[in-house]
DRENSE-658205 format. One record per residue (C-alpha): residue in one letter; residue number from 1; x, y, z. Coordinates in steps of 0.25 Angstrom, whole numbers. Example, Ala and Ser with C-alpha at 12.3 -4.5 7.8 and 13.67 -1.06 7.14 Angstrom:
% DRENSE-658205
+---------+-----+-------+-------+-------+
: residuo : num :     x :     y :     z :
+---------+-----+-------+-------+-------+
:       A :   1 :    49 :   -18 :    31 :
:       S :   2 :    55 :    -4 :    29 :
+---------+-----+-------+-------+-------+
//
This chain:
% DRENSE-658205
+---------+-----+-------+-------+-------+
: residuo : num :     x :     y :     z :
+---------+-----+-------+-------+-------+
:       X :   1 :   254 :  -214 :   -89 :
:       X :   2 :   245 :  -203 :   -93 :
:       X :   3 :   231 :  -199 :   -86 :
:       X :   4 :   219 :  -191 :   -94 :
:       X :   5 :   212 :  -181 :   -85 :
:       X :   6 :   204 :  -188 :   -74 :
:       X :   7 :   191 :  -187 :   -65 :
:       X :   8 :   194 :  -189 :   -50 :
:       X :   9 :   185 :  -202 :   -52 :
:       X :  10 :   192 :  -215 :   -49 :
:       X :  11 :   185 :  -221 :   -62 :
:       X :  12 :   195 :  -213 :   -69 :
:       X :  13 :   208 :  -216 :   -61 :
:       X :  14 :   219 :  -223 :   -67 :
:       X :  15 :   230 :  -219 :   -79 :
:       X :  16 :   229 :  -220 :   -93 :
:       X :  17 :   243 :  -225 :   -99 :
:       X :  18 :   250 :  -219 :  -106 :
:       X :  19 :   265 :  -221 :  -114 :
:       X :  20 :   271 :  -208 :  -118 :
:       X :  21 :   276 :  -208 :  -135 :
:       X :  22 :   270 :  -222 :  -138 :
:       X :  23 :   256 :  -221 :  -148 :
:       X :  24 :   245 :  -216 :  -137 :
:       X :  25 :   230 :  -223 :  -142 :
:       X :  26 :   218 :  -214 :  -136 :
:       X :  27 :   206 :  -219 :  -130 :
:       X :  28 :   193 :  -211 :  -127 :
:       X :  29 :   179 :  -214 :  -121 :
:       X :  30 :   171 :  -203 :  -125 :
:       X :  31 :   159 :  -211 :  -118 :
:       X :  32 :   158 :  -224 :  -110 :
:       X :  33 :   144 :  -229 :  -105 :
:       X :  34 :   128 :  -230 :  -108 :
:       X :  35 :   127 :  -215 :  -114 :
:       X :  36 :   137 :  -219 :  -125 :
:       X :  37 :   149 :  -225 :  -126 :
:       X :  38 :   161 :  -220 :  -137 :
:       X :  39 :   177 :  -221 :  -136 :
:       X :  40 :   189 :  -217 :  -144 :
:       X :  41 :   200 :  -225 :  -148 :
:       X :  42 :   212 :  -219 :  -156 :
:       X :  43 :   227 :  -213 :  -158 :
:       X :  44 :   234 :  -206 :  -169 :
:       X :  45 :   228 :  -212 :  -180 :
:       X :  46 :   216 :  -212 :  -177 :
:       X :  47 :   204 :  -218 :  -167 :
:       X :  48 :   189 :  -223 :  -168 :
:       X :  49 :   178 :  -224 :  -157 :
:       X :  50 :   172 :  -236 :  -149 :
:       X :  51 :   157 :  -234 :  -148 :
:       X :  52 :   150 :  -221 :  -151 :
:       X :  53 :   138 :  -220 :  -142 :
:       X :  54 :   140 :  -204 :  -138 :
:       X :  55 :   136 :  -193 :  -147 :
:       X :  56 :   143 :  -189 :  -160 :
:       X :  57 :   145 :  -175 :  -154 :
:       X :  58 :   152 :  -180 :  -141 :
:       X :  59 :   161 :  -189 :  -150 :
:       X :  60 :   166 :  -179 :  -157 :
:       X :  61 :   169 :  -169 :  -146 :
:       X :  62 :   174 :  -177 :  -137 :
:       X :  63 :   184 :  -184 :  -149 :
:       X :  64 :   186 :  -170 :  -154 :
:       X :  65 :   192 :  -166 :  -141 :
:       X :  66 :   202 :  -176 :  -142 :
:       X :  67 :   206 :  -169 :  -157 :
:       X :  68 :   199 :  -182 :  -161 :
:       X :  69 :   188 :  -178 :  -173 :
:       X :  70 :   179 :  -190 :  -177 :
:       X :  71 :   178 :  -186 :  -191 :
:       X :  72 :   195 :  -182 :  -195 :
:       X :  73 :   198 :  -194 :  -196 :
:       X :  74 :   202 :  -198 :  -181 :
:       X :  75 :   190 :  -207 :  -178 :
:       X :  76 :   191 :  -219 :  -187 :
:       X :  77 :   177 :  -225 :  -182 :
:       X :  78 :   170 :  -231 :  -171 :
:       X :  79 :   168 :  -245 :  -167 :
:       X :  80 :   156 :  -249 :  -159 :
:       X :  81 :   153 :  -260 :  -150 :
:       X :  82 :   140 :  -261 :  -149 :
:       X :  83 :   127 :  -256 :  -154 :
:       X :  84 :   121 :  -249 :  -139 :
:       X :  85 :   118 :  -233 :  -142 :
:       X :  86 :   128 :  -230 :  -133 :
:       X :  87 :   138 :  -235 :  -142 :
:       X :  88 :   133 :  -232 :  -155 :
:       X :  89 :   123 :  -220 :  -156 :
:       X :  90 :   133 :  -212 :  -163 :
:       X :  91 :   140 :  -224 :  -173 :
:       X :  92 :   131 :  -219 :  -183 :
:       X :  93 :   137 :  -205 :  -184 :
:       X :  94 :   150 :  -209 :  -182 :
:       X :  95 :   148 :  -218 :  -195 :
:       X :  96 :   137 :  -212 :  -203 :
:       X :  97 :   141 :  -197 :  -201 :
:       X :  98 :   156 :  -198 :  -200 :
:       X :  99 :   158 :  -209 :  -207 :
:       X : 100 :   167 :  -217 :  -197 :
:       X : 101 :   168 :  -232 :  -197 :
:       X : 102 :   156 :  -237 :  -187 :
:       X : 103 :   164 :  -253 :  -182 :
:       X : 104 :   155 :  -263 :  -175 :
:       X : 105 :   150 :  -275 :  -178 :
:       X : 106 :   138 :  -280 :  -188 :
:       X : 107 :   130 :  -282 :  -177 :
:       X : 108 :   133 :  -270 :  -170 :
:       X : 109 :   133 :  -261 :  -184 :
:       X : 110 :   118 :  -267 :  -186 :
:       X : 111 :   115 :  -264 :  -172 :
:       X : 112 :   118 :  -250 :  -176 :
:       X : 113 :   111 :  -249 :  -187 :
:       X : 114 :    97 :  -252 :  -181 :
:       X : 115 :    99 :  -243 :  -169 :
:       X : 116 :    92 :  -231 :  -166 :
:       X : 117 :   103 :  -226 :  -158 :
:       X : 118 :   111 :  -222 :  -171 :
:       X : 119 :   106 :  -214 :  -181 :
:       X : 120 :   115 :  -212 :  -191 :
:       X : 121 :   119 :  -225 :  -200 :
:       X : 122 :   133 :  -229 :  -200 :
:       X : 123 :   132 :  -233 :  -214 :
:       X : 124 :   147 :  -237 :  -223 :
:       X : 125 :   153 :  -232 :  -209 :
:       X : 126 :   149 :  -246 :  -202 :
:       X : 127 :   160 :  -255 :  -202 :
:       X : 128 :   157 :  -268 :  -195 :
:       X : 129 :   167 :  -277 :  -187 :
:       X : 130 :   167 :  -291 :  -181 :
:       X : 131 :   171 :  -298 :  -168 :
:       X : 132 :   184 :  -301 :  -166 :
:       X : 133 :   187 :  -294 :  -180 :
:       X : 134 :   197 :  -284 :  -177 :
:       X : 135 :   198 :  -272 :  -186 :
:       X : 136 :   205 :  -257 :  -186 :
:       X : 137 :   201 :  -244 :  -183 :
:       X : 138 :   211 :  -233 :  -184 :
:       X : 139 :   222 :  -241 :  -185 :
:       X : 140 :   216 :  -249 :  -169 :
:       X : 141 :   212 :  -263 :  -172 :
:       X : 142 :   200 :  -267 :  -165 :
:       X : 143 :   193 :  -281 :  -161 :
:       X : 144 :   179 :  -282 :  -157 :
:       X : 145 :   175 :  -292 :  -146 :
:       X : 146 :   162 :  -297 :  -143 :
:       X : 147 :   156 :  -290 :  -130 :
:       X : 148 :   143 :  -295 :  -125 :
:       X : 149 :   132 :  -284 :  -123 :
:       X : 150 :   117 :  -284 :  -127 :
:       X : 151 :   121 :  -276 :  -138 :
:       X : 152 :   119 :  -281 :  -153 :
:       X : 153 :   135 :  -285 :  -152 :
:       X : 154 :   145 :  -278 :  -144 :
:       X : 155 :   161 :  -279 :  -145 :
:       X : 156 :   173 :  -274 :  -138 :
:       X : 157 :   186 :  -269 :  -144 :
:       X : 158 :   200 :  -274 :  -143 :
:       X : 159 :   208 :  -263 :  -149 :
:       X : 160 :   223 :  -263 :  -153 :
:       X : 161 :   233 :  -253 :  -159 :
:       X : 162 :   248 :  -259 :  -158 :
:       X : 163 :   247 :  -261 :  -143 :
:       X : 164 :   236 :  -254 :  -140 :
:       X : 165 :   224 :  -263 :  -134 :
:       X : 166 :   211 :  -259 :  -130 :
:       X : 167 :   199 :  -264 :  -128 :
:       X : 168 :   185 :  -260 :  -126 :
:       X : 169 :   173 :  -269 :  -119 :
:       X : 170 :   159 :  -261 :  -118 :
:       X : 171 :   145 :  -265 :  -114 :
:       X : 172 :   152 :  -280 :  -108 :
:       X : 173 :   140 :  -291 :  -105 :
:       X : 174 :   149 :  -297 :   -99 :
:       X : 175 :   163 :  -301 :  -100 :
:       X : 176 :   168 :  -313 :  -111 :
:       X : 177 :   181 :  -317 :  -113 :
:       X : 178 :   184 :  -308 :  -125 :
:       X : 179 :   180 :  -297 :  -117 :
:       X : 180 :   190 :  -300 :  -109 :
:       X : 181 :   201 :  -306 :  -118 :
:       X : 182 :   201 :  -292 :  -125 :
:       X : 183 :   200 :  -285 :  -114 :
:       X : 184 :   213 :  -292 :  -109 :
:       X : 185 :   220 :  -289 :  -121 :
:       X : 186 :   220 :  -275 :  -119 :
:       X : 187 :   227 :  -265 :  -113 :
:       X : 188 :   217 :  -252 :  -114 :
:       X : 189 :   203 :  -257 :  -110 :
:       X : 190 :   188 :  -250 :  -110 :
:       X : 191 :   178 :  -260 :  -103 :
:       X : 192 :   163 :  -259 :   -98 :
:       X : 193 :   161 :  -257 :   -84 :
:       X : 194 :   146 :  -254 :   -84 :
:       X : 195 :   141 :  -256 :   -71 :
:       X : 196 :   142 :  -259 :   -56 :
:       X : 197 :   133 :  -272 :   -53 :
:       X : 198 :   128 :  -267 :   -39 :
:       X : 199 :   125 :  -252 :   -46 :
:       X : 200 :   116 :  -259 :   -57 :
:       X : 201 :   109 :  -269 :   -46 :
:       X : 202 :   105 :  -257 :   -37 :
:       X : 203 :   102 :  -247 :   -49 :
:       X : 204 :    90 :  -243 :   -56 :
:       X : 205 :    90 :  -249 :   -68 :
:       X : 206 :    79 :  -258 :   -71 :
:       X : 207 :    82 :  -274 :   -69 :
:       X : 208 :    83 :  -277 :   -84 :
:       X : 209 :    92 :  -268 :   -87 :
:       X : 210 :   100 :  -271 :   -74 :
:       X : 211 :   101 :  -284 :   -81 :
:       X : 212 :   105 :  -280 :   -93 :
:       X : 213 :   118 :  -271 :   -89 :
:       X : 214 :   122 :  -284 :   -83 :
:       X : 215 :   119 :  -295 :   -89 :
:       X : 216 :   129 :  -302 :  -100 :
:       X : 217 :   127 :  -295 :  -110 :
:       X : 218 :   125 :  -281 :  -103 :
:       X : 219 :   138 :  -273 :   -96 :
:       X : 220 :   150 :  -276 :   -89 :
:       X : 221 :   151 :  -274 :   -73 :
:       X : 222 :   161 :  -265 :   -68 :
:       X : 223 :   165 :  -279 :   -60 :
:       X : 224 :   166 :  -287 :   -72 :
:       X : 225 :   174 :  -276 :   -80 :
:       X : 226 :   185 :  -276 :   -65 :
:       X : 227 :   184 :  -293 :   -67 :
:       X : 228 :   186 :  -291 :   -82 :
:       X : 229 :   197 :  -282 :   -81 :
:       X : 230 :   205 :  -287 :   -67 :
:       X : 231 :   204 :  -301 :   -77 :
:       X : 232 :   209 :  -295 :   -90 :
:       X : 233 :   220 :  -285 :   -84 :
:       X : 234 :   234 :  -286 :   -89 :
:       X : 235 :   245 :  -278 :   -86 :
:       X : 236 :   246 :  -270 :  -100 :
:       X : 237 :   229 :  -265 :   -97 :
:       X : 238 :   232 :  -250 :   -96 :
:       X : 239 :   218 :  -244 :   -94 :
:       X : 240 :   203 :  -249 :   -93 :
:       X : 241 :   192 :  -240 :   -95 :
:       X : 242 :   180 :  -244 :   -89 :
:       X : 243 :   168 :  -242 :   -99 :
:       X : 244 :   152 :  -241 :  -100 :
:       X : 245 :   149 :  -237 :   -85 :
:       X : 246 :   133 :  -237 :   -83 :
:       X : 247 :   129 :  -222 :   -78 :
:       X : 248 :   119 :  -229 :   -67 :
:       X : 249 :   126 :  -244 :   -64 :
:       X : 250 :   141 :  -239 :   -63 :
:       X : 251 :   150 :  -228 :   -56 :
:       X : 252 :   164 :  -225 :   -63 :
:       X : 253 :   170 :  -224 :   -50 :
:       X : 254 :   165 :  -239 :   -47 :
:       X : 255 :   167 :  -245 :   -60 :
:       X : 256 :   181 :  -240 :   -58 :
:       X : 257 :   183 :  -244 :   -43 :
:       X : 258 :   176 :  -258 :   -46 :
:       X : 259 :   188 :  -261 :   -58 :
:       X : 260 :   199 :  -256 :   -50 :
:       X : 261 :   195 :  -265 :   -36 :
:       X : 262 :   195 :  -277 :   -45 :
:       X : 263 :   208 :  -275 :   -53 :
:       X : 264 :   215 :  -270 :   -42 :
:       X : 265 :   211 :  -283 :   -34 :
:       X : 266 :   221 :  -290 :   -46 :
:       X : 267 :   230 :  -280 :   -43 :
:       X : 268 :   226 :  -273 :   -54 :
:       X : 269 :   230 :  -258 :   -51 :
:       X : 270 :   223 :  -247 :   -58 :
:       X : 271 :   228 :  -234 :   -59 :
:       X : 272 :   242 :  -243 :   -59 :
:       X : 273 :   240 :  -254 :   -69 :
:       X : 274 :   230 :  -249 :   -77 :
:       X : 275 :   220 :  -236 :   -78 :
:       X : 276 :   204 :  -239 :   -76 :
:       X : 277 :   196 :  -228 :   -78 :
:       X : 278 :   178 :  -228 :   -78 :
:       X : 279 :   176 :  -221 :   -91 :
:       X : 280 :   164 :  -212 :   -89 :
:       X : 281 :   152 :  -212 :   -96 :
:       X : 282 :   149 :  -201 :  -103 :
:       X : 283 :   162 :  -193 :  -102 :
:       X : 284 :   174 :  -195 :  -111 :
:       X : 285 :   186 :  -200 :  -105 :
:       X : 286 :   200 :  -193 :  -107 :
:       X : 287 :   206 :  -197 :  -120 :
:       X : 288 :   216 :  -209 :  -116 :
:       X : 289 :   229 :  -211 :  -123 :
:       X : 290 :   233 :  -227 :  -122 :
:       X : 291 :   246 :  -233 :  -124 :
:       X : 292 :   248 :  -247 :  -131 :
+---------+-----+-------+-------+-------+
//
């Protein structure tokens, strides 16, 4: 086992495992939450983002300090889940100005062709993908799943090189049995966690949109990510980053605190069986290096 450098928060407890000499994948949130969400998959050969909802400049510097240049050749495109401005406001550039392959969905694609949130057309970069379809990125293969969300289509990402297995779950309505099929399967795994229910009932947002955070086809609660995750666990699940926490509805320390209760009432031990960390919001994580 390895660590990166850590907060004193327990929202960042836990270990990242590592395997010395066997062929390290490295993972990256660069942003997690409603101010833009963007994260890097990648090794040796080469890597492509998840989402792209920051600004191009802070994509670049913070890829750059990893010796990661988004246009030598490094970054091999970005796939998109859905077609909220915090996960696309910068697809555009990423297509039309460096030319990298922009992967979602038609419905996604057409989305972000109508949006005001992106100005710059993705043009011959657009690649569109399908459900269950999967495809390869820099030598990963990727399958999109459906993900309910008010969105014009959302999907997560079941992604596989050799033994590697990751999966990504954002901007969860609610939980399906795909969700939670490909979830099972994997033994790296980033999954929203957007709010505490009694912090959105007592908070100020207005009623309709209390609704719409938790309604079924809004976010996922931090007690439904725990059930989700107490219900899916397996003894190969290494780590679990906890996604998409709301700035006014969620506390990293909570969300973490809420997860850990409930796996350790399964006898689930983090910090021991697996790592749990609260990815924050607007702060990239350290640069994470996964065994297979």
């Amino acid at each position: 086992r390895a660590s990166p450098a850590r907060s004193p928060s327990i929202a960042d407890r836990g270990d990242t495992y590592l395997h010395p000499g066997s062929r390290m994948i490295r993972f990256m949130c660069l942003s997690s939450g409603s101010s833009g969400n963007c994260y890097y998959i990648g090794d040796d050969a080469g890597g492509f983002l998840i989402d792209a909802g920051i600004p191009i400049r802070t994509i670049t510097k913070t890829l750059k300090a990893e010796g990661i240049p988004l246009d030598g050749g490094a970054i091999h495109g970005v796939i998109v889940t859905h077609d909220h401005a915090d996960h696309i406001r910068t697809v555009g550039v990423i297509g039309g100005v460096y030319h990298l392959p922009v992967y979602a969905t038609r419905l996604v694609h057409d989305s972000i062709a109508n949006s005001r949130f992106v100005q710059d057309p993705i043009g011959p970069s657009r690649r569109e993908i399908k459900i269950y379809e999967p495809f390869t990125v820099a030598g990963f293969t990727i399958e999109p799943f459906p993900v309910p969300h008010d969105s014009a289509e959302n999907v997560g990402y079941h992604i596989t090189k050799g033994d590697f297995r990751f999966t990504l779950a954002t901007d969860v309505g609610h939980v399906t049995d795909d969700i939670a099929d490909y979830i099972g399967r994997a033994d790296h795994v980033v999954l929203e966690a957007n709010y505490d229910p009694e912090m959105l009932r007592s908070g100020s947002y207005p009623e309709f949109l209390k609704g719409r955070v938790a309604s079924p086809q809004g976010h996922l609660s931090n007690d439904e990510a725990a059930e989700l995750l107490a219900r899916v666990y397996h003894t190969g699940m290494k780590n679990v980053w906890l996604c998409h926490l709301s700035k006014d509805n969620n506390h990293p320390d909570l969300c973490w605190k809420t997860v850990e209760q409930r796996l350790f009432a399964e006898g689930i031990r983090v910090g021991k069986d697996l790592s749990l960390t609260a990815l924050k919001r607007t702060t990239a994580s350290p640069m994470y290096l996964l065994e297979p």
